[in-house]
C-alpha positions in Angstrom: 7.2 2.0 -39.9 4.6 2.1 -37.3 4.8 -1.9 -36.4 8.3 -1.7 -36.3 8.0 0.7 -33.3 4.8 -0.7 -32.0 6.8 -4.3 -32.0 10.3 -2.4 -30.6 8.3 -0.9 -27.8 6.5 -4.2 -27.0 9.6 -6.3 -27.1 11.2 -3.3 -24.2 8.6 -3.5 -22.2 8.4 -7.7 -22.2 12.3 -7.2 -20.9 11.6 -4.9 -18.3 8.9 -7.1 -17.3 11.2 -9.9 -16.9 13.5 -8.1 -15.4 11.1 -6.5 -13.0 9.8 -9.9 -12.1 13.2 -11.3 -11.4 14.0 -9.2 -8.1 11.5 -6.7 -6.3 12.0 -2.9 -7.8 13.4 0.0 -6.2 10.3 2.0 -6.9 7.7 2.3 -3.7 4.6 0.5 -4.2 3.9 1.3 -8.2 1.7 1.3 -10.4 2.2 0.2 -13.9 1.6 2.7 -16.8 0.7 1.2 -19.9 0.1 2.3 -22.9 -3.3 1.0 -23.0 -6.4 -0.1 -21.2 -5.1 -3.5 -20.5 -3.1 -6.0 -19.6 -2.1 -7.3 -22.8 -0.7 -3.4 -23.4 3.8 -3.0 -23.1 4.4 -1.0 -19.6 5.8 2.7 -20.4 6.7 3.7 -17.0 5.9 3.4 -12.8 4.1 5.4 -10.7 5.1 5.4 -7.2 2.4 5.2 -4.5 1.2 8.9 -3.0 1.9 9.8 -6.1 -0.9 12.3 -7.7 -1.8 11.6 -11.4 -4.4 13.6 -13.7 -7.2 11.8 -15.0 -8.0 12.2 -18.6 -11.0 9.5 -19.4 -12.3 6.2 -17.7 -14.5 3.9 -18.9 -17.7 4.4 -17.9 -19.6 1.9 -16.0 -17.0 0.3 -15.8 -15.9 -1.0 -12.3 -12.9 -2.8 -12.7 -11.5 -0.7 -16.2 -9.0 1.4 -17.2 -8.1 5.4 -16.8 -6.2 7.1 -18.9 -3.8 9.6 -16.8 -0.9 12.3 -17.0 1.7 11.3 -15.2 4.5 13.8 -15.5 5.5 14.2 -19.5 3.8 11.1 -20.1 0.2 9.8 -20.8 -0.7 6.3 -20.3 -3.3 3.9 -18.7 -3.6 2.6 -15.3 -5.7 0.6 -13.8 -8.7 2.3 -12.2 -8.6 0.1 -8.8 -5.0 1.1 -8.1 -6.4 5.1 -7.5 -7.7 6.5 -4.5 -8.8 10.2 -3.8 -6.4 12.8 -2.8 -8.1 15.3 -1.0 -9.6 18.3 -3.2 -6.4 18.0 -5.2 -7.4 14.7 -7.5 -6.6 11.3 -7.3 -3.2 9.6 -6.6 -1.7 5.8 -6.8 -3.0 4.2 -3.6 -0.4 2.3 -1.2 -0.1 -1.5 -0.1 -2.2 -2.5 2.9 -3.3 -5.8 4.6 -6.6 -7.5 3.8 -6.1 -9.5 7.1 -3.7 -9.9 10.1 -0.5 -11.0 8.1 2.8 -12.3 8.7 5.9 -11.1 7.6 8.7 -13.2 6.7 12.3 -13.3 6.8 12.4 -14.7 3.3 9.9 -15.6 0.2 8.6 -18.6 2.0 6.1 -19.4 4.4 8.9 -22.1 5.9 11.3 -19.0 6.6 11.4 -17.2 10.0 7.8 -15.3 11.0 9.5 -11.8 12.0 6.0 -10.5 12.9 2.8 -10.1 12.5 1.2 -6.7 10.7 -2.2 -6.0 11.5 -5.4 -6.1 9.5 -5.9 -2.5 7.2 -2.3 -1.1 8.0 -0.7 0.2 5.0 2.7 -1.1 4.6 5.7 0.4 2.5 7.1 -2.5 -0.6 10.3 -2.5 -2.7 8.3 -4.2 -4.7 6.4 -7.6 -5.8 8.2 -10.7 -7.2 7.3 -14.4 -8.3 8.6 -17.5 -6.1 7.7 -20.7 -5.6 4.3 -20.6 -7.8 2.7 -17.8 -5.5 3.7 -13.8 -5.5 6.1 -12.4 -2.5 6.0 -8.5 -2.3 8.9 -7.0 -0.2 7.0 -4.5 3.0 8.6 -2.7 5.5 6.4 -2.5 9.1 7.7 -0.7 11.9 11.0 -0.7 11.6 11.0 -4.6 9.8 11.7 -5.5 6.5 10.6 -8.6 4.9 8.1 -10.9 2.8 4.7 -10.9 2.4 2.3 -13.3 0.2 0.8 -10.7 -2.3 -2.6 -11.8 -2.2 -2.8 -11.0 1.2 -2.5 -7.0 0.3 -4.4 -5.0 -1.6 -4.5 -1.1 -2.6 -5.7 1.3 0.2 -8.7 3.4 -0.1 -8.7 2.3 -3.6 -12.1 3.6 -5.1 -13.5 1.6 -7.7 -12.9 -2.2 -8.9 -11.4 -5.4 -7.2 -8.3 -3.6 -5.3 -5.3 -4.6 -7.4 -2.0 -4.6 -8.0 -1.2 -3.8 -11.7 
């Protein structure tokens, strides 16, 4: 009985992941909730960026692991370089913010029209992150412009431990 959920919840979560791969998501910069320390582990939910979450456990020594947070009703795993302090109140999901000075694009291509340029360390508001052309666009809004941005080029800010990331 317990495969057969284990295997229904896994074979969700791979459509969502499809799905959320196919067009950027509504949700503002989030996190992915899993429902364990990995990768490998089905997604149970999003957490939107600014978003405060309660830490249960993380590894220890760990730099680049996993914590195990409340989010709402729900108890999952996020990735420990996605959080950033929140004050004296805890920790929340970091935003999206340049590594370097970055273009933005009209369209998921570096051939499409430059509509700016956003500066290096600015956090930037996304719809979302999606796959095209072998590299990863994420959808940003900058002063008043919407448009692409090459994912690697971002990263999570104020982030506090691990390789800022994006899961």
């Amino acid at each position: 009985m317990r495969w057969t959920f284990l295997l229904a919840m896994a074979a969700a979560a791979a459509c969502s992941v499809v799905t959320a791969s196919a067009e950027p998501r509504s949700v503002v910069d989030p996190a992915n909730l899993r429902s364990g320390p990995g990768l490998a582990w089905p997604i149970i939910g999003v957490v939107p960026a600014y978003t405060s979450v309660e830490i249960l456990t993380c590894a220890q020594g760990n730099t680049t692991g996993w914590c195990k947070v409340q989010y709402g009703d729900a108890a999952g795993y996020i990735a420990a370089s996605v959080l950033a302090p929140q004050g004296s109140s805890g920790v929340m999901v970091a935003p999206l913010a340049t590594r370097y000075s970055v273009h933005i694009y009209s369209a998921p291509s570096r051939g499409a029209a430059v509509l700016g340029v956003i500066p290096p360390e600015t956090t930037v508001d996304s719809s979302g992150c999606a796959k095209r052309a072998f590299r990863d666009w994420c959808r940003v809004s900058y002063n008043d412009v919407s448009g692409y941005v090459r994912r690697s080029l971002l990263k999570r800010s104020n982030a506090v431990l691990g390789t800022p990331s994006l899961f």
